[in-house]
Each structure stands twice: as structure tokens, then as C-alpha cells.
SEBA-225421 format. One record per atom (N, C-alpha, C, O): z, y, x; atom name. Coordinates in Angstrom, 1 decimal. Atoms other than C-alpha are relative to their C-alpha. Layout:
// SEBA-225421
[[Z, Y, X], "CA"],
...
***
This chain:
// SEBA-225421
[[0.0, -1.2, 0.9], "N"],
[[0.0, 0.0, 0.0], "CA"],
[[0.0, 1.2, 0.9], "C"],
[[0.9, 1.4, 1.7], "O"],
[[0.1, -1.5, -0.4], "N"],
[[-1.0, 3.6, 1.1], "CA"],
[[1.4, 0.9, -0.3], "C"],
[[2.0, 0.8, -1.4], "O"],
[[-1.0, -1.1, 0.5], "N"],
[[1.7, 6.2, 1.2], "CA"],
[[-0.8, 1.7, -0.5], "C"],
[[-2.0, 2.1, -0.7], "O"],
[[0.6, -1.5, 0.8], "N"],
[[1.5, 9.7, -0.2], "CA"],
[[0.8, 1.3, 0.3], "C"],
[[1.9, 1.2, 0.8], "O"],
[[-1.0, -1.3, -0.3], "N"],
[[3.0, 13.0, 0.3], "CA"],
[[-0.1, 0.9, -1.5], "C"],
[[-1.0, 1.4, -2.2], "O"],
[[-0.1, -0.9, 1.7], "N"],
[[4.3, 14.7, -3.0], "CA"],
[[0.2, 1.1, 0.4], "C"],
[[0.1, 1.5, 1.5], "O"],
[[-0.4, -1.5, -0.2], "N"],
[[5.2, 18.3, -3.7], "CA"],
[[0.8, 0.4, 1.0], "C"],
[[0.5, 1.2, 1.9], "O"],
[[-1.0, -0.2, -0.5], "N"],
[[8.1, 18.2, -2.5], "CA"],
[[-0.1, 0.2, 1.7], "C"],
[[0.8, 0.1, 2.5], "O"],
[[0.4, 0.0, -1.7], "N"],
[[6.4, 18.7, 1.2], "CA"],
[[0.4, 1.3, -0.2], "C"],
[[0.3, 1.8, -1.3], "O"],
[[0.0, -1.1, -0.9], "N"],
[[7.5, 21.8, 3.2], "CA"],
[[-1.1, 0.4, 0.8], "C"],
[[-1.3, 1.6, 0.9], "O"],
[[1.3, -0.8, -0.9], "N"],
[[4.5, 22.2, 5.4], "CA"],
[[0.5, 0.0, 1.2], "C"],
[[0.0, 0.8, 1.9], "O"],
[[-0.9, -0.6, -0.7], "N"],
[[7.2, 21.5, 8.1], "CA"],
[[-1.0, -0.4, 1.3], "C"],
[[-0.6, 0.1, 2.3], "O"],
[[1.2, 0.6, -1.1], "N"],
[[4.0, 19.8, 10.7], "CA"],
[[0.7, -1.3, 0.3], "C"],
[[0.0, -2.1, 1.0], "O"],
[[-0.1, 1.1, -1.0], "N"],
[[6.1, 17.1, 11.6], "CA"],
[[-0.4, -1.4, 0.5], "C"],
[[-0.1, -2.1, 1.4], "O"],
[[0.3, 1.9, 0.1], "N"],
[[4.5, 13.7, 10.4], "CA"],
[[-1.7, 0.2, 0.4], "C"],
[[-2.3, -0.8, 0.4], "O"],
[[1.5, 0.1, -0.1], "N"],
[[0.7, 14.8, 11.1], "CA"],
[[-0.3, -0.6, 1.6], "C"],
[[-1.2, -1.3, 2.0], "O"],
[[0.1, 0.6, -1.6], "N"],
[[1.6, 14.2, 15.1], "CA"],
[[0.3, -1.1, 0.1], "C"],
[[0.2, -1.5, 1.3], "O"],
[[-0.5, 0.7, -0.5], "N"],
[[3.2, 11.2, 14.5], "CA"],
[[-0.9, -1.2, -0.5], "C"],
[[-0.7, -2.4, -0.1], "O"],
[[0.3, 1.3, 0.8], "N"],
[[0.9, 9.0, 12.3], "CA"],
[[-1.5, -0.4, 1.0], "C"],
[[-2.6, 0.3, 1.1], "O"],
[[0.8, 0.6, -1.2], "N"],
[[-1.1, 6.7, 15.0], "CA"],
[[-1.6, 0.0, -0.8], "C"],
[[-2.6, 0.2, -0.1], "O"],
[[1.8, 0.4, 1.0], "N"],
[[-4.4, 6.2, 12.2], "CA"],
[[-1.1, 1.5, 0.2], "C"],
[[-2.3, 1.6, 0.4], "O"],
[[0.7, -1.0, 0.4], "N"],
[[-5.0, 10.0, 11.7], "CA"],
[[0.0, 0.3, -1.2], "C"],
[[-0.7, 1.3, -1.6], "O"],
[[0.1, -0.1, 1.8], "N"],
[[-4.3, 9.5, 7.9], "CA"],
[[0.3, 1.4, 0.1], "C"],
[[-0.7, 2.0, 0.3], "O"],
[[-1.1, -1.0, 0.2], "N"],
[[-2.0, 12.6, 7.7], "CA"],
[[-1.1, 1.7, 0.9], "C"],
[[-1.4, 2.0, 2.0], "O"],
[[0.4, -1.9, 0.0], "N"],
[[-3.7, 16.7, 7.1], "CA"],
[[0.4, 0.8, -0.5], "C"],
[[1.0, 0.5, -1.6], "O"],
[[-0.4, -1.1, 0.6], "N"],
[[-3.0, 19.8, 6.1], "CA"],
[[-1.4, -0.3, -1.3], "C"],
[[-2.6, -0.6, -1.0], "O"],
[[0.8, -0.1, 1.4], "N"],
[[-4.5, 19.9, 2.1], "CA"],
[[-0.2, 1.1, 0.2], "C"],
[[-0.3, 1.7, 1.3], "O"],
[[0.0, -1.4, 0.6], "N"],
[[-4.7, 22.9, 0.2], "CA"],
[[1.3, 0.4, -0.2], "C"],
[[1.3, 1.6, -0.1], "O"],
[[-1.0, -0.2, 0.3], "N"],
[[-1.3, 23.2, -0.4], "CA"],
[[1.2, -0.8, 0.9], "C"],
[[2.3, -0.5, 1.4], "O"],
[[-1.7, 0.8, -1.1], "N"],
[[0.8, 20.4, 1.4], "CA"],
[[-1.1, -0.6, 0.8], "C"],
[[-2.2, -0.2, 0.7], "O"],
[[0.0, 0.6, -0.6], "N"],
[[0.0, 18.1, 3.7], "CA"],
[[-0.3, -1.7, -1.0], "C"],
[[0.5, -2.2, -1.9], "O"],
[[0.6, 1.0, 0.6], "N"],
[[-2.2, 15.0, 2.5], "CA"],
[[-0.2, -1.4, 1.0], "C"],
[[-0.2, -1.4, 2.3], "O"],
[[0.2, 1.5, -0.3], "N"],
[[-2.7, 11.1, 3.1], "CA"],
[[-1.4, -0.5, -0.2], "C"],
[[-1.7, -0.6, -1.3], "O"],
[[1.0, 0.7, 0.4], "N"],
[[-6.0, 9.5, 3.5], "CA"],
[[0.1, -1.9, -0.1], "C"],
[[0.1, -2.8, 0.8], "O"],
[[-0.4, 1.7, 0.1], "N"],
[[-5.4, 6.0, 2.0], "CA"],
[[-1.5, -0.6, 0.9], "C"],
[[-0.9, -1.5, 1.6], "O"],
[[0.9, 0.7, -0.9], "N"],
[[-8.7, 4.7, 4.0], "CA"],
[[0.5, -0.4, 1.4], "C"],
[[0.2, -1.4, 2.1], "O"],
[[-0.4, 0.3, -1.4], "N"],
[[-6.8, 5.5, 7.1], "CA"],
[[1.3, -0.6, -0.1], "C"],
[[1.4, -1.4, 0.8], "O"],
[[-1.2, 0.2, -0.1], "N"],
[[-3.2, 4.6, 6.5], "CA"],
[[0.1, -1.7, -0.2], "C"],
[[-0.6, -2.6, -0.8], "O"],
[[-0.7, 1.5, -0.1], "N"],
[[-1.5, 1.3, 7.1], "CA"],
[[1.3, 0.0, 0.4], "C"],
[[1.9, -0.9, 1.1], "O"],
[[-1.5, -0.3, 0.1], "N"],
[[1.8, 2.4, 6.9], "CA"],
[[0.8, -0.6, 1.0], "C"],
[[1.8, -1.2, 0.9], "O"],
[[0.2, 0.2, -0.8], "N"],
[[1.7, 1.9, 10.1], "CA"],
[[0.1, -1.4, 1.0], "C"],
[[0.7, -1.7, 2.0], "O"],
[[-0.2, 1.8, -0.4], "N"],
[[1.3, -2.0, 10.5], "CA"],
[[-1.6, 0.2, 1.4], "C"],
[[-2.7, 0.7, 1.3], "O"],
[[0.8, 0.1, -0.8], "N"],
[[-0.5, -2.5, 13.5], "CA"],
[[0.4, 0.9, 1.4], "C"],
[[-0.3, 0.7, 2.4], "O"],
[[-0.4, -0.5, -0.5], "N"],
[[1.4, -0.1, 15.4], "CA"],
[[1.3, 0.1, 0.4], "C"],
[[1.7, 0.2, 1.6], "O"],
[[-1.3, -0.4, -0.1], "N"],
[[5.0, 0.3, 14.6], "CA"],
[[0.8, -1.1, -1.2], "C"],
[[0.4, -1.4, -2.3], "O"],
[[-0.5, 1.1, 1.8], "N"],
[[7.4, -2.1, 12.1], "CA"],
[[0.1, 1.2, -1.0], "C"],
[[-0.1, 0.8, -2.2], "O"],
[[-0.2, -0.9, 0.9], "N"],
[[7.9, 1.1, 10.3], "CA"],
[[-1.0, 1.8, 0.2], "C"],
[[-1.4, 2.5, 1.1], "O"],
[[1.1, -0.8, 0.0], "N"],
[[5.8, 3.9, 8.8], "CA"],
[[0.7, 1.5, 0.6], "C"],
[[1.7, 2.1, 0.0], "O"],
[[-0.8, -1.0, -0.5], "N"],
[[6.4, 6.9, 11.4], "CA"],
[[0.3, 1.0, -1.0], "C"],
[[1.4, 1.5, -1.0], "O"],
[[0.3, -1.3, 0.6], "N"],
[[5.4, 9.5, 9.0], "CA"],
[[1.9, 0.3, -0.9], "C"],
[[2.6, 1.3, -0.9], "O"],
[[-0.7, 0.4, 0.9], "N"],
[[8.4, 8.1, 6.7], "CA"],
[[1.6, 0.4, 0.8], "C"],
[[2.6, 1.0, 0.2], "O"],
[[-1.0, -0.2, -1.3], "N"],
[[10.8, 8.4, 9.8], "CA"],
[[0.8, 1.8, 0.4], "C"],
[[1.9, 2.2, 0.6], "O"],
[[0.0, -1.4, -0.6], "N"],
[[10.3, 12.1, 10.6], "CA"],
[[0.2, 0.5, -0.7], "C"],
[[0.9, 1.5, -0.4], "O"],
[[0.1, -1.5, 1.0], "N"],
[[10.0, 13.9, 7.2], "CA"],
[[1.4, 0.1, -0.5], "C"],
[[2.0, -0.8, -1.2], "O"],
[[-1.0, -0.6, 0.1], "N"],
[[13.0, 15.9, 6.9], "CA"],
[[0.7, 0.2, -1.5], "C"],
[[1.9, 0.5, -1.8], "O"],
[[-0.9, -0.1, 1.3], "N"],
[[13.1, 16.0, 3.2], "CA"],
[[-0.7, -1.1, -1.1], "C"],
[[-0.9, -0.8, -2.2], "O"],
[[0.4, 0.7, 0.6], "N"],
[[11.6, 12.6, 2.2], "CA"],
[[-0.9, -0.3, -1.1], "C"],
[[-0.9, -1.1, -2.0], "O"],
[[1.2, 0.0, 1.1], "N"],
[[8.6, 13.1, 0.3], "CA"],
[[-1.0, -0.6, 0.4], "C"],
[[-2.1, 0.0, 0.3], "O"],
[[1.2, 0.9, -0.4], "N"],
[[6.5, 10.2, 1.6], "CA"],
[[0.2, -1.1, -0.7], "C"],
[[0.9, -1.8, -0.1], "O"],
[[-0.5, 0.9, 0.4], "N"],
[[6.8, 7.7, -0.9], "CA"],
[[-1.2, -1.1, 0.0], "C"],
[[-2.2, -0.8, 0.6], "O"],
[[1.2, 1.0, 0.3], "N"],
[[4.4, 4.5, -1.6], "CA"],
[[-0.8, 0.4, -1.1], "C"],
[[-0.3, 0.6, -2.2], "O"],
[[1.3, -0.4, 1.0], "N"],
[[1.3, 5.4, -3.5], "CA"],
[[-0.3, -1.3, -1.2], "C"],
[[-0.9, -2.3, -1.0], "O"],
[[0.2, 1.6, 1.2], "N"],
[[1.2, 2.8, -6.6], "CA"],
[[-1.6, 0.0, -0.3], "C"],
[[-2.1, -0.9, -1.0], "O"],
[[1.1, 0.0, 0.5], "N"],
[[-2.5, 4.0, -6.9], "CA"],
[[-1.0, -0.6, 1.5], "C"],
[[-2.2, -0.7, 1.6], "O"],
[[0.6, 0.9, -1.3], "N"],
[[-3.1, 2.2, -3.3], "CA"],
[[0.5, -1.0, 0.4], "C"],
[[0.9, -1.1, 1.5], "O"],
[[-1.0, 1.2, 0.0], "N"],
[[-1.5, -1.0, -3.6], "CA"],
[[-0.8, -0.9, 1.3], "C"],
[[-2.0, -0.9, 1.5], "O"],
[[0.6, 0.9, -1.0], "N"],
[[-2.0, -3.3, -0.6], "CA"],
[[1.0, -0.8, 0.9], "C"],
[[1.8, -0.3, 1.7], "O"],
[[-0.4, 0.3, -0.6], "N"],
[[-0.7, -5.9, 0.9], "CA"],
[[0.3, -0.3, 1.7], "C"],
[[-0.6, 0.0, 2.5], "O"],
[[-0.2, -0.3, -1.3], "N"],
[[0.8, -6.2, 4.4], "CA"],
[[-1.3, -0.6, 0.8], "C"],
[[-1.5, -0.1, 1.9], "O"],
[[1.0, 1.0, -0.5], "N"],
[[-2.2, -8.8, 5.3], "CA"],
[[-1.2, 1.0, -0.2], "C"],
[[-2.2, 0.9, 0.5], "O"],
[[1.3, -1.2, 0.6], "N"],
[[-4.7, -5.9, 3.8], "CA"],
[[0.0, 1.0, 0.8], "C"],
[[-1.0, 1.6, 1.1], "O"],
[[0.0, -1.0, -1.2], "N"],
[[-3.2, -3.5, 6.2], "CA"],
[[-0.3, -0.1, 1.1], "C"],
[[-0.6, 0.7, 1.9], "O"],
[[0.0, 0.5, -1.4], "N"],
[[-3.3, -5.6, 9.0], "CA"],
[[-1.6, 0.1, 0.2], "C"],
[[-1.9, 0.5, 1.3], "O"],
[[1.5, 0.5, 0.3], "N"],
[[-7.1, -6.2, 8.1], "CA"],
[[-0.4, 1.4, 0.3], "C"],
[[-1.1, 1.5, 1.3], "O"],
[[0.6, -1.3, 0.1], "N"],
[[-7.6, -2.4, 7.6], "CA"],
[[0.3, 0.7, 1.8], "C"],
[[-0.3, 1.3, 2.6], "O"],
[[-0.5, -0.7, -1.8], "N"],
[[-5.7, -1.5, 11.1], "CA"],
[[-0.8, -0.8, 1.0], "C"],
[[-0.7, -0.2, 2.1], "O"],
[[1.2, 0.7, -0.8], "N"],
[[-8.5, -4.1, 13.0], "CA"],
[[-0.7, 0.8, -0.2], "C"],
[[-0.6, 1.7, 0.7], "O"],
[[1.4, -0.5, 0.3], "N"],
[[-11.4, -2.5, 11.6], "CA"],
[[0.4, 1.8, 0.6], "C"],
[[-0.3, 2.2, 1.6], "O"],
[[0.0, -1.0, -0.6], "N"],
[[-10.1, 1.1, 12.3], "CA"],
[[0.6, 0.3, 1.1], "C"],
[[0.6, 1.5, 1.5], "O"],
[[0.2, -0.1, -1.1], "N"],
[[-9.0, 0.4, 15.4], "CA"],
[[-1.1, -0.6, 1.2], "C"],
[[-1.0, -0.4, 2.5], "O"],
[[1.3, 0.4, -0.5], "N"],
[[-12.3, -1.4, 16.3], "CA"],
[[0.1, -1.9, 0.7], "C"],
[[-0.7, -2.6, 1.3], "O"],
[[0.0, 1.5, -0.7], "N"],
[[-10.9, -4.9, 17.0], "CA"],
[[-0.3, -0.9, -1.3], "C"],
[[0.6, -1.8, -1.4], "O"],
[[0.8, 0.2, 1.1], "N"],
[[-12.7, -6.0, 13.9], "CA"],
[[-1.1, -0.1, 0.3], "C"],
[[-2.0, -0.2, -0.5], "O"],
***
């Protein structure tokens, strides 16, 4: 499953440096998740950095990107090219 950043973002920059894929940008308003890139960072870390760093918890799991850990794993091959 893809994560998300709700309202509740600040804008504070801290999870865009930390997320290994590149999911993580400045939107129009907060700070956005690209579920194509995200793998909540399986393939990198046991846990998702972004999730780690944000200061006021507004990275939750996205129910509209459901995916298993085996789906992430698959997705973190291909976009890191060992696929």
C-alpha cells in the first residue's frame, strides 16, 4: 500500500530528503506522494522513512493504493532497475 500526506502537512521539507524512491514533492499546497514510486520503503529500510521524520504525523496509508508487501517488493525491482 502507498502512503499519503494529508492536510495536516506543514510544509516542514523534512520527508522529501529522506524518501529513497523520490515519491515525495512539493504539491500545490502540501507536499504529495507519488504512489508509482512509493514502497513504503520496502527494499530499502524495514520502515517507511517519510513516516519516521514527520513531525506531526500526517503520512498515513493510502486505502486508494492497496498493495501488498510482495507488490512492493516487485515495484522496488523495477524502479530500482533490478527488474
Amino acid at each position: 500500500m502507498s502512503l499519503k500526506i494529508t492536510e495536516d502537512c506543514i510544509n516542514c521539507d523534512v520527508c522529501e530528503p529522506e524518501c529513497p524512491n523520490g515519491a515525495i514533492s512539493q504539491g500545490e499546497e502540501i507536499y504529495v506522494i507519488d504512489p508509482n514510486l512509493c514502497t513504503e520503503c520496502v527494499g530499502h529500510y524495514n520502515e517507511p522513512q517519510c513516516q519516521q521524520v514527520c513531525p506531526v504525523d500526517c503520512i498515513p496509508l493510502d486505502p486508494e493504493h492497496v498493495e501488498s508487501k510482495d507488490q512492493l517488493h516487485e515495484k522496488y525491482l523495477k524502479i530500482s532497475g533490478q527488474a
